[in-house]
PDB file with SEQRES, HELIX, SHEET and CRYST1 records, atoms N, CA, C and O in Angstrom:
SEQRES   1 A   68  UNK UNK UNK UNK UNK UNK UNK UNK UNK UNK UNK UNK UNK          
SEQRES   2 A   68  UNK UNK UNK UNK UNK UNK UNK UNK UNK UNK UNK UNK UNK          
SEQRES   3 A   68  UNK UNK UNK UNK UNK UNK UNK UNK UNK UNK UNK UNK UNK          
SEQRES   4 A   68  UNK UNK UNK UNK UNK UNK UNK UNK UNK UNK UNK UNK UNK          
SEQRES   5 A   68  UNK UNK UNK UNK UNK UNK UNK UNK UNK UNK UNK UNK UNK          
SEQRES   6 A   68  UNK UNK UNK                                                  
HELIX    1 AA1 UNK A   18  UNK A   25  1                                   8    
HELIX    2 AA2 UNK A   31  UNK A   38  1                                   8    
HELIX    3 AA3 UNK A   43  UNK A   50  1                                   8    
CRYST1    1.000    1.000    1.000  90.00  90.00  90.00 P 1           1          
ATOM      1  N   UNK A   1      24.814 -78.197 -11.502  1.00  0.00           N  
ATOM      2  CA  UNK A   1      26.015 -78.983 -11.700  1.00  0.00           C  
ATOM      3  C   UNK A   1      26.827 -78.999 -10.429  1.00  0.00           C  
ATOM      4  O   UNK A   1      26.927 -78.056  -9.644  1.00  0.00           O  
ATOM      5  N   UNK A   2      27.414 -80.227 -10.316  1.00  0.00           N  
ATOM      6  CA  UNK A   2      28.488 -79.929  -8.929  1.00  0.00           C  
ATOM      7  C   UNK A   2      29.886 -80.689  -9.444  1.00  0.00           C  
ATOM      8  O   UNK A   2      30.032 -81.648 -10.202  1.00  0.00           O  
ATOM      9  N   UNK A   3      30.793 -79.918  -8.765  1.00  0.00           N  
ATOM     10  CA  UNK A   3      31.775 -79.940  -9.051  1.00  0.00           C  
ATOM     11  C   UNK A   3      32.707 -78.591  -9.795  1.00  0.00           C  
ATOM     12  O   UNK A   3      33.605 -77.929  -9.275  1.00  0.00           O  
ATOM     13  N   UNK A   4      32.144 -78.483 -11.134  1.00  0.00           N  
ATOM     14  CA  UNK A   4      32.691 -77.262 -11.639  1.00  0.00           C  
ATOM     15  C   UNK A   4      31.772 -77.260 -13.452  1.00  0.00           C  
ATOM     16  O   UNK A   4      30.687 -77.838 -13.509  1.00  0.00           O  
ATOM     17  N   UNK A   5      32.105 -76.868 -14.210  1.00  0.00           N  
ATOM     18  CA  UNK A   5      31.484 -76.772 -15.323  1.00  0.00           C  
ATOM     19  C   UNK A   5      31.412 -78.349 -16.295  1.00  0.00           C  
ATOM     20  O   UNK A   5      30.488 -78.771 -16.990  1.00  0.00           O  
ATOM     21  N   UNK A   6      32.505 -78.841 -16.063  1.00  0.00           N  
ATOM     22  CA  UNK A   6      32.686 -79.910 -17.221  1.00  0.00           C  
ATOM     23  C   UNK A   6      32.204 -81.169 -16.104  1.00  0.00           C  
ATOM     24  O   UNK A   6      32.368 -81.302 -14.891  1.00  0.00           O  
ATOM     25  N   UNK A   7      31.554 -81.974 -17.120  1.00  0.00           N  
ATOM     26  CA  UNK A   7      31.030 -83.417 -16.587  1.00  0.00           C  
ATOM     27  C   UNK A   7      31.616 -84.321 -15.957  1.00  0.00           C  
ATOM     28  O   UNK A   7      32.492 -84.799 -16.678  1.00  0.00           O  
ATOM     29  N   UNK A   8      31.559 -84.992 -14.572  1.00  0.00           N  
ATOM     30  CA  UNK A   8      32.328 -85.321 -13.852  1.00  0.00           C  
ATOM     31  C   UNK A   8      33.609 -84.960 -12.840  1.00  0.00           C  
ATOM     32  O   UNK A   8      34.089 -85.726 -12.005  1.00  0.00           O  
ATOM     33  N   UNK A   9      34.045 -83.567 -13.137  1.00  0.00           N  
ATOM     34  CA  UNK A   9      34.894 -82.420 -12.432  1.00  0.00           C  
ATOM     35  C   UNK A   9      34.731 -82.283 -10.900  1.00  0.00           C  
ATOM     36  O   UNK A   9      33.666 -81.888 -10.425  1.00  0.00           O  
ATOM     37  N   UNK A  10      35.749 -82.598 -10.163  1.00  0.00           N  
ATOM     38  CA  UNK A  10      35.122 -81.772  -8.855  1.00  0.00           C  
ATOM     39  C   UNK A  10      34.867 -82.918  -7.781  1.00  0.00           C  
ATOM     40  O   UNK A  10      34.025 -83.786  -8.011  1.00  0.00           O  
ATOM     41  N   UNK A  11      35.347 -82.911  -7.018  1.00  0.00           N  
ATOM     42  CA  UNK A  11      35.541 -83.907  -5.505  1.00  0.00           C  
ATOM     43  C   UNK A  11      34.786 -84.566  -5.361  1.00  0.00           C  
ATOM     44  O   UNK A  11      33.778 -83.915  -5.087  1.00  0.00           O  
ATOM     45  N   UNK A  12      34.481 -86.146  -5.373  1.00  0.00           N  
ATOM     46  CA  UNK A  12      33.189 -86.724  -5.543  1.00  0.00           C  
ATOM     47  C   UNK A  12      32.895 -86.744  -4.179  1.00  0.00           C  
ATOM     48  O   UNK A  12      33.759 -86.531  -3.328  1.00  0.00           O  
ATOM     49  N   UNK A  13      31.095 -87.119  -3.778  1.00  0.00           N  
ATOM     50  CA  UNK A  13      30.828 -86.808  -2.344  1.00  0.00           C  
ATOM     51  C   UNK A  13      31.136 -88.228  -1.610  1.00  0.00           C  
ATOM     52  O   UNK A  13      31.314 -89.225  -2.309  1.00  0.00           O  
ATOM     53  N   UNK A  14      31.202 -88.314  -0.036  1.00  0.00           N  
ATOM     54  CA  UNK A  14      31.269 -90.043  -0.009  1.00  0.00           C  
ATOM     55  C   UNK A  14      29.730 -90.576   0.585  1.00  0.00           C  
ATOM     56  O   UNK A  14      28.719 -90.126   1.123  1.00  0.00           O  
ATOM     57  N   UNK A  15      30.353 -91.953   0.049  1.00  0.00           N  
ATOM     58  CA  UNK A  15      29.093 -92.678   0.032  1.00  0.00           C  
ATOM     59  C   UNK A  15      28.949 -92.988   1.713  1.00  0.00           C  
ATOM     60  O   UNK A  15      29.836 -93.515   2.386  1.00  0.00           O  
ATOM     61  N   UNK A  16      27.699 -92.562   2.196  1.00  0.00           N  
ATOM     62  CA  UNK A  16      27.858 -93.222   3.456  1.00  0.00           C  
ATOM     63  C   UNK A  16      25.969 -93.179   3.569  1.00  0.00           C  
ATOM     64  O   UNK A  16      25.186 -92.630   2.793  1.00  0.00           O  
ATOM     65  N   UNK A  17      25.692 -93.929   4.758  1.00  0.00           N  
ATOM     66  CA  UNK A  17      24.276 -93.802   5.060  1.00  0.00           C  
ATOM     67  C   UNK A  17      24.077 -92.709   6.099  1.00  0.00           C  
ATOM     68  O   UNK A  17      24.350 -92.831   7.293  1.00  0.00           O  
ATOM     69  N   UNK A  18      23.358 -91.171   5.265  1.00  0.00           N  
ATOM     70  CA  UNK A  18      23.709 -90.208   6.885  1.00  0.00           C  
ATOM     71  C   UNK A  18      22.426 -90.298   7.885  1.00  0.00           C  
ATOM     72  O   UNK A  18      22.347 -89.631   8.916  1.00  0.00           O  
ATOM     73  N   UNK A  19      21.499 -91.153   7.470  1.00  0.00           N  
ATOM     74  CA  UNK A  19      20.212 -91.479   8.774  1.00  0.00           C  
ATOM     75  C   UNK A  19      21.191 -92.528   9.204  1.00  0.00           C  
ATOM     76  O   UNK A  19      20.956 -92.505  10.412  1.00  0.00           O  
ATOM     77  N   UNK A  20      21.996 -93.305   9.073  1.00  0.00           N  
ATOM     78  CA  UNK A  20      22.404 -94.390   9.839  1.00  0.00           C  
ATOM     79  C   UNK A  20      23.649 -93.704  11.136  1.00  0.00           C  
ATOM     80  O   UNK A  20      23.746 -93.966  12.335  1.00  0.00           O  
ATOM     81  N   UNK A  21      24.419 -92.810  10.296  1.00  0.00           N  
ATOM     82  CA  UNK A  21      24.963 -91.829  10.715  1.00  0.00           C  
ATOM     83  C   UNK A  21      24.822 -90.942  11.913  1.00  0.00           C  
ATOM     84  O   UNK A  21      25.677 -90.641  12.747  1.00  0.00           O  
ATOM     85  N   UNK A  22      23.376 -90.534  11.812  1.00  0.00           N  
ATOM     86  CA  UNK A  22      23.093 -89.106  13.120  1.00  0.00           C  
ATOM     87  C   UNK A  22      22.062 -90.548  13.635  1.00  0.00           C  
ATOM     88  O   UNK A  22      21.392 -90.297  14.637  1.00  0.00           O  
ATOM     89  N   UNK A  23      21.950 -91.436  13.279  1.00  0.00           N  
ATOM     90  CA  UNK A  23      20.815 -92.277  14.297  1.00  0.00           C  
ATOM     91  C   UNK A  23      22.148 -93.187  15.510  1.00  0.00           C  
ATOM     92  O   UNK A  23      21.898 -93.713  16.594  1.00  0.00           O  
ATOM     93  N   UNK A  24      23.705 -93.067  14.699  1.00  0.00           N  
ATOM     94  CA  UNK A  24      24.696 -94.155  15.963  1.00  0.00           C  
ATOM     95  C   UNK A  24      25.010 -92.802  16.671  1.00  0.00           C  
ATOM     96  O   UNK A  24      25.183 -92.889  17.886  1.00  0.00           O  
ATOM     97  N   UNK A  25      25.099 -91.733  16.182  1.00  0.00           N  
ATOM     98  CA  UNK A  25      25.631 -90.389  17.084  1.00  0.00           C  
ATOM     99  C   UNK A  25      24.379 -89.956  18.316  1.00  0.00           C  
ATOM    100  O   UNK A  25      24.636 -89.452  19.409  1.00  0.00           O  
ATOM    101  N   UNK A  26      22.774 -90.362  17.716  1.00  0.00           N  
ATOM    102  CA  UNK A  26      22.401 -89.862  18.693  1.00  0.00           C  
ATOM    103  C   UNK A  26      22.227 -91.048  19.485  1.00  0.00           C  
ATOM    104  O   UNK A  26      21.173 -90.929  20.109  1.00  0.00           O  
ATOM    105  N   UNK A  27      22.726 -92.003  19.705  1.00  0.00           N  
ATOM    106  CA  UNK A  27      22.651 -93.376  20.246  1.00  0.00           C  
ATOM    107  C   UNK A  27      24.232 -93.184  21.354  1.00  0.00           C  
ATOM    108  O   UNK A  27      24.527 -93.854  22.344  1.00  0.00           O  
ATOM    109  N   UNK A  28      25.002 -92.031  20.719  1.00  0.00           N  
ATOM    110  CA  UNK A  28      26.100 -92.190  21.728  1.00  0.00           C  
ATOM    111  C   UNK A  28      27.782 -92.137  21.758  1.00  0.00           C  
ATOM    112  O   UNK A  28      28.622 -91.857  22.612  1.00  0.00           O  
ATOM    113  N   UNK A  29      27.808 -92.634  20.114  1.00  0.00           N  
ATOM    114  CA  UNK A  29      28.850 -92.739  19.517  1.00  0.00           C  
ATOM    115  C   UNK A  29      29.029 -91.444  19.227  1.00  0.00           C  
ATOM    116  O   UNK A  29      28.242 -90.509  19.074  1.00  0.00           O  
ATOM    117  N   UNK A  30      30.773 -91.591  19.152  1.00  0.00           N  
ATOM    118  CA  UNK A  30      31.489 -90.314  18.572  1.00  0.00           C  
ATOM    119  C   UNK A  30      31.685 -90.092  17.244  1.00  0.00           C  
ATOM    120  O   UNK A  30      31.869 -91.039  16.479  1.00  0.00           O  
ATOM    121  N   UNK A  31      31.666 -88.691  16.783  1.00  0.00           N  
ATOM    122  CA  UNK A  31      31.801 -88.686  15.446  1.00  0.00           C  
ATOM    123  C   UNK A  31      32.971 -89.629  14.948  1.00  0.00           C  
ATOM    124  O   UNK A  31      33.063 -90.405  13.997  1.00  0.00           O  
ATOM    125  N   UNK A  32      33.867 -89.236  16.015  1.00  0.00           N  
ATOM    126  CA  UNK A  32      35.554 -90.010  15.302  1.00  0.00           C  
ATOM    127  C   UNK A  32      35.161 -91.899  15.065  1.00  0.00           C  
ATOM    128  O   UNK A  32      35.594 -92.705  14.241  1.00  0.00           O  
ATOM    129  N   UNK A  33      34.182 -92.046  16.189  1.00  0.00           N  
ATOM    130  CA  UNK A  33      34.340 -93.595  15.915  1.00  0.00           C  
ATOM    131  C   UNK A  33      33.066 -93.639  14.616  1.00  0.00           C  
ATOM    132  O   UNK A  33      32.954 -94.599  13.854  1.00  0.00           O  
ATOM    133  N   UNK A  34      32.053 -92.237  14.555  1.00  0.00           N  
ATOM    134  CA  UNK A  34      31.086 -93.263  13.070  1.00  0.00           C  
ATOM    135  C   UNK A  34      32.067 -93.088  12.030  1.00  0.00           C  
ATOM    136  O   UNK A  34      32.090 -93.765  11.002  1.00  0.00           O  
ATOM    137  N   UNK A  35      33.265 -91.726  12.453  1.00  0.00           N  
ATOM    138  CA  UNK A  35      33.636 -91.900  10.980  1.00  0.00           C  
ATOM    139  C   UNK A  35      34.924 -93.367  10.590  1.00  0.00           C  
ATOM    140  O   UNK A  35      35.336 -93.770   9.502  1.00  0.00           O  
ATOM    141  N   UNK A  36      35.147 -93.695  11.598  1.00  0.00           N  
ATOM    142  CA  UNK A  36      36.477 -95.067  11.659  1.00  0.00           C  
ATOM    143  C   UNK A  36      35.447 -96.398  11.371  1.00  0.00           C  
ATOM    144  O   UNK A  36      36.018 -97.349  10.837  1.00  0.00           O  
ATOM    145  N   UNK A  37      34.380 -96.529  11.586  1.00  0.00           N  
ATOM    146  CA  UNK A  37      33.486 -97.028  11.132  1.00  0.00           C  
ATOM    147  C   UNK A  37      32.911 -97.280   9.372  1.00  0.00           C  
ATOM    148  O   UNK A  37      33.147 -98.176   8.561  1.00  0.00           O  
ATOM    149  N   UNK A  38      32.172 -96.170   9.308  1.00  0.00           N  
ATOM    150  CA  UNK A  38      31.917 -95.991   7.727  1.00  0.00           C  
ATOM    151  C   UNK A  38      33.246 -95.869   7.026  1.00  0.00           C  
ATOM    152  O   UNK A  38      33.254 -96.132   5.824  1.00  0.00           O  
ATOM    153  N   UNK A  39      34.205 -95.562   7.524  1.00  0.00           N  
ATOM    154  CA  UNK A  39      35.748 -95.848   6.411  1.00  0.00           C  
ATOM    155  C   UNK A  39      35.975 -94.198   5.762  1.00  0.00           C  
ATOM    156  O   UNK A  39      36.629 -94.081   4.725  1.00  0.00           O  
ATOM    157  N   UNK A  40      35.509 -93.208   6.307  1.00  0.00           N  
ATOM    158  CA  UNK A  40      35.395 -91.924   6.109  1.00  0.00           C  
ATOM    159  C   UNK A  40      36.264 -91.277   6.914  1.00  0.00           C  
ATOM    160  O   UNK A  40      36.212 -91.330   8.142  1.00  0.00           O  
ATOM    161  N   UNK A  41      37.622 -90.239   5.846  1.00  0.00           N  
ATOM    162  CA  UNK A  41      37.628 -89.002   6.687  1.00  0.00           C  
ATOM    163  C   UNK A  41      37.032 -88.603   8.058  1.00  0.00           C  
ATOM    164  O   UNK A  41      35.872 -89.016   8.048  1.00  0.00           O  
ATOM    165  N   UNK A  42      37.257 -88.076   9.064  1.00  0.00           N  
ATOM    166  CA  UNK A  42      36.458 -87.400  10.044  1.00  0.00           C  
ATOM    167  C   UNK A  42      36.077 -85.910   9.899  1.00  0.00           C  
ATOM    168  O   UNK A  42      35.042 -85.381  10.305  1.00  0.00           O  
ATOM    169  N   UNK A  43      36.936 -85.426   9.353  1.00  0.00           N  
ATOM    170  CA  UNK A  43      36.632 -83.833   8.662  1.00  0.00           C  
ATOM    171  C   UNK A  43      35.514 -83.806   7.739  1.00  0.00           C  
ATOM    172  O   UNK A  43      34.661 -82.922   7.658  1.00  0.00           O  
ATOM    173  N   UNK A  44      35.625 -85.079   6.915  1.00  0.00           N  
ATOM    174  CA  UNK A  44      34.436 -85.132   6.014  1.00  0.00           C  
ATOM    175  C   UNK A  44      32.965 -85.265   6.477  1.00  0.00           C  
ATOM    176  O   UNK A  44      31.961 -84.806   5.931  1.00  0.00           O  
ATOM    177  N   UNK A  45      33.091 -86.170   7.870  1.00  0.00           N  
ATOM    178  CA  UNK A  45      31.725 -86.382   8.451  1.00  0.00           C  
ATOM    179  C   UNK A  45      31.573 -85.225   9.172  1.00  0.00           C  
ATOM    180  O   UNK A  45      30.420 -84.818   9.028  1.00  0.00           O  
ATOM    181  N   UNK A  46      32.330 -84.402  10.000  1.00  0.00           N  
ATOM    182  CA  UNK A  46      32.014 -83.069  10.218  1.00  0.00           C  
ATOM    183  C   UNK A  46      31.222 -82.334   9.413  1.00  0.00           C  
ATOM    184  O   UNK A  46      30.144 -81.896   9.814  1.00  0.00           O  
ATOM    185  N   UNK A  47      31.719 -82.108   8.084  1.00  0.00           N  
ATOM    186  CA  UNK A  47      30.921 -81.462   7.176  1.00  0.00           C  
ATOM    187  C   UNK A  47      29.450 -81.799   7.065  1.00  0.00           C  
ATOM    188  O   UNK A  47      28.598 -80.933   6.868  1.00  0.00           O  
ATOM    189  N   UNK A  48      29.203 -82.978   7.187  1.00  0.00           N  
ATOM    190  CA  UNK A  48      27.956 -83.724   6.658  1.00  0.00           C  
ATOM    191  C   UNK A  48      27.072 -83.506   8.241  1.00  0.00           C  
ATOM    192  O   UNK A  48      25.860 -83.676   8.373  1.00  0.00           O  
ATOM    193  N   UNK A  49      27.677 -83.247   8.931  1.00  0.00           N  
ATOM    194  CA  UNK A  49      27.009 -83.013  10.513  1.00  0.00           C  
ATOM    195  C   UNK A  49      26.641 -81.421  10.398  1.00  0.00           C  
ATOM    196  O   UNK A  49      25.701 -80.699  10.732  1.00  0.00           O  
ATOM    197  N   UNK A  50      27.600 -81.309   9.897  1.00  0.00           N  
ATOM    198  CA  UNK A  50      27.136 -79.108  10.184  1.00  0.00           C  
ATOM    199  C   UNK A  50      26.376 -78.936   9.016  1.00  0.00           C  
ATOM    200  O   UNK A  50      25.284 -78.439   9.291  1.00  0.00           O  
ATOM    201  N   UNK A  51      26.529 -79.151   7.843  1.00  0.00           N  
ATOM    202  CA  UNK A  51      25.255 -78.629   6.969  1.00  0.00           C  
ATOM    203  C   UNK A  51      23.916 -79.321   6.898  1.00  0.00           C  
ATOM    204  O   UNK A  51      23.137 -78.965   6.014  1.00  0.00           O  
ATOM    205  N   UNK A  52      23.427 -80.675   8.095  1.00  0.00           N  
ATOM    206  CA  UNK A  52      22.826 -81.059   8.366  1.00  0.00           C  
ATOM    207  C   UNK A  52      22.241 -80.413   9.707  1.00  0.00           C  
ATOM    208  O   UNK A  52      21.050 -80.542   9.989  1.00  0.00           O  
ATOM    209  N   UNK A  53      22.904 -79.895  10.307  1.00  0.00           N  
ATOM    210  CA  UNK A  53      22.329 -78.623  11.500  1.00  0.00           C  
ATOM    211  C   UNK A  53      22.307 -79.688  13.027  1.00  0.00           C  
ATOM    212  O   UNK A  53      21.731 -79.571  14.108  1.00  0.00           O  
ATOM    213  N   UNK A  54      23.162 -80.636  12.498  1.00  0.00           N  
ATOM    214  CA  UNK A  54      23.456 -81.440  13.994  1.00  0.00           C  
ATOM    215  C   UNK A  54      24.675 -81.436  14.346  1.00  0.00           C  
ATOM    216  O   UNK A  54      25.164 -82.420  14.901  1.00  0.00           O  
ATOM    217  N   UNK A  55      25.276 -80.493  14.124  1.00  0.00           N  
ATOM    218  CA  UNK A  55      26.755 -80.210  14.579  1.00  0.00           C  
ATOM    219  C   UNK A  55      26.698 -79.391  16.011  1.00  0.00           C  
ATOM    220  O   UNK A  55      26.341 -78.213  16.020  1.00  0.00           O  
ATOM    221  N   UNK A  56      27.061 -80.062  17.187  1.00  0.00           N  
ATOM    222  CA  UNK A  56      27.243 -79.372  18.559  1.00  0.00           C  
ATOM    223  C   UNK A  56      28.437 -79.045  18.805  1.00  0.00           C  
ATOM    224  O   UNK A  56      29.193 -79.852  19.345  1.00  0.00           O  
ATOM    225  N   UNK A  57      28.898 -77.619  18.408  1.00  0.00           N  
ATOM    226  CA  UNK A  57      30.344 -77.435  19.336  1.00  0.00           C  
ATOM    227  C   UNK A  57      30.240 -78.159  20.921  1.00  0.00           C  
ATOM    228  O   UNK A  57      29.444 -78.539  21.779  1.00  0.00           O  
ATOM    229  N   UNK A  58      31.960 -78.005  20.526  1.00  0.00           N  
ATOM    230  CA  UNK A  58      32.253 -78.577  22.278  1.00  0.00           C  
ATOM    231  C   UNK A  58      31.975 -77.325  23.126  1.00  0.00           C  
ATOM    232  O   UNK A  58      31.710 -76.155  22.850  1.00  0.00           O  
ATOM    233  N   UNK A  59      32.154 -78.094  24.383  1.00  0.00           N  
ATOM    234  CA  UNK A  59      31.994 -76.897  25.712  1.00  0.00           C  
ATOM    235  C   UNK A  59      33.112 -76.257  25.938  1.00  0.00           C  
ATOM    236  O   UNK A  59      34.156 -76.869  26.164  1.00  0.00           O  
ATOM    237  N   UNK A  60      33.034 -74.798  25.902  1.00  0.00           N  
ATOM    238  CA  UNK A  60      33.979 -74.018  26.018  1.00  0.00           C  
ATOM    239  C   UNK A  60      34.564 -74.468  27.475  1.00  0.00           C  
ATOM    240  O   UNK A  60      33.797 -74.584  28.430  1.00  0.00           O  
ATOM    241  N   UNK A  61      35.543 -74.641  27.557  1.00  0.00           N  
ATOM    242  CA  UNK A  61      37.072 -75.062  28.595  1.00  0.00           C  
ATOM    243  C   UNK A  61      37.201 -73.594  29.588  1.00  0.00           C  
ATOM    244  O   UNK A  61      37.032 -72.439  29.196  1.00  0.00           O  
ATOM    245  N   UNK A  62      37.449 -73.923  30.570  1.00  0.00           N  
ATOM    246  CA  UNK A  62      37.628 -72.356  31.887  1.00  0.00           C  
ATOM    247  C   UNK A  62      39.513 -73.032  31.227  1.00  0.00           C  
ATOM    248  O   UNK A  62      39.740 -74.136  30.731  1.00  0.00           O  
ATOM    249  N   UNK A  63      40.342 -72.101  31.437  1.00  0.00           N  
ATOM    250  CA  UNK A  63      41.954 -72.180  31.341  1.00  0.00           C  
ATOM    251  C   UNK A  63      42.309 -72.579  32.406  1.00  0.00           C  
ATOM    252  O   UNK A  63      41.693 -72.479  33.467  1.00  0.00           O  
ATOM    253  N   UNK A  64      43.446 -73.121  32.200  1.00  0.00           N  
ATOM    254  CA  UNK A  64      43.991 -74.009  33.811  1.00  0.00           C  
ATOM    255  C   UNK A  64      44.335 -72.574  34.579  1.00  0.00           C  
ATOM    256  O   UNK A  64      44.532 -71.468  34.076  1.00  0.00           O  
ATOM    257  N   UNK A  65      44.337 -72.952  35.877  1.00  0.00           N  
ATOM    258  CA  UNK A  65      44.271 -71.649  37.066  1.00  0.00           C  
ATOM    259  C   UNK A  65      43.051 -71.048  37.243  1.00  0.00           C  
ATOM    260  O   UNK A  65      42.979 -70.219  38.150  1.00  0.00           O  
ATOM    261  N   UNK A  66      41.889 -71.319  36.460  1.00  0.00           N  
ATOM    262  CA  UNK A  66      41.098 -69.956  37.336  1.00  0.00           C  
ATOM    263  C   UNK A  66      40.172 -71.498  37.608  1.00  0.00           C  
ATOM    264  O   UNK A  66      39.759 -72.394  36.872  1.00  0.00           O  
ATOM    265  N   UNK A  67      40.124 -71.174  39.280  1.00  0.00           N  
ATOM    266  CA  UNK A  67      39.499 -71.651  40.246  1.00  0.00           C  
ATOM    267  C   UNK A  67      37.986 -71.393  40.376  1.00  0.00           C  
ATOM    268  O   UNK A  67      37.614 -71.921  41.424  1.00  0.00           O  
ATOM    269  N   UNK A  68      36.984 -70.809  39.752  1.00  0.00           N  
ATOM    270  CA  UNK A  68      36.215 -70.001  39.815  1.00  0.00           C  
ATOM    271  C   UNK A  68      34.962 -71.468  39.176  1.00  0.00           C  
ATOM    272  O   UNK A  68      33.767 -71.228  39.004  1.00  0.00           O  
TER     273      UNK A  68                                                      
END                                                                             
């Protein structure tokens, strides 16, 4: 069951195409623009990127000042 015990309960998932999805991301596009695109949350397509195992953190940042 998803959601919770009773029938219909519980955050519905969104509808989107996710091969259409990781096929415009690996083509180039940003998550923010597939998700302004498909009409989706961006937090939501996050989700659908990390439990799909194509979620790339960003590159860790050096802090302003170190020259190195």
């Amino acid at each position: 069951m998803q959601g919770g015990a009773r029938k219909g309960s519980g955050r519905k998932p969104i509808q989107i195409d996710e091969r259409r999805a990781f096929s415009l991301y690996e083509q180039g596009f940003s998550k923010l623009e597939i998700a302004t695109r498909f009409g989706v949350n961006y937090n939501s397509l996050r989700t659908i990127f990390r439990k799909a195992g194509k979620f790339k953190p960003s590159k860790k940042r050096k802090p302003d000042g170190d020259i190195r």
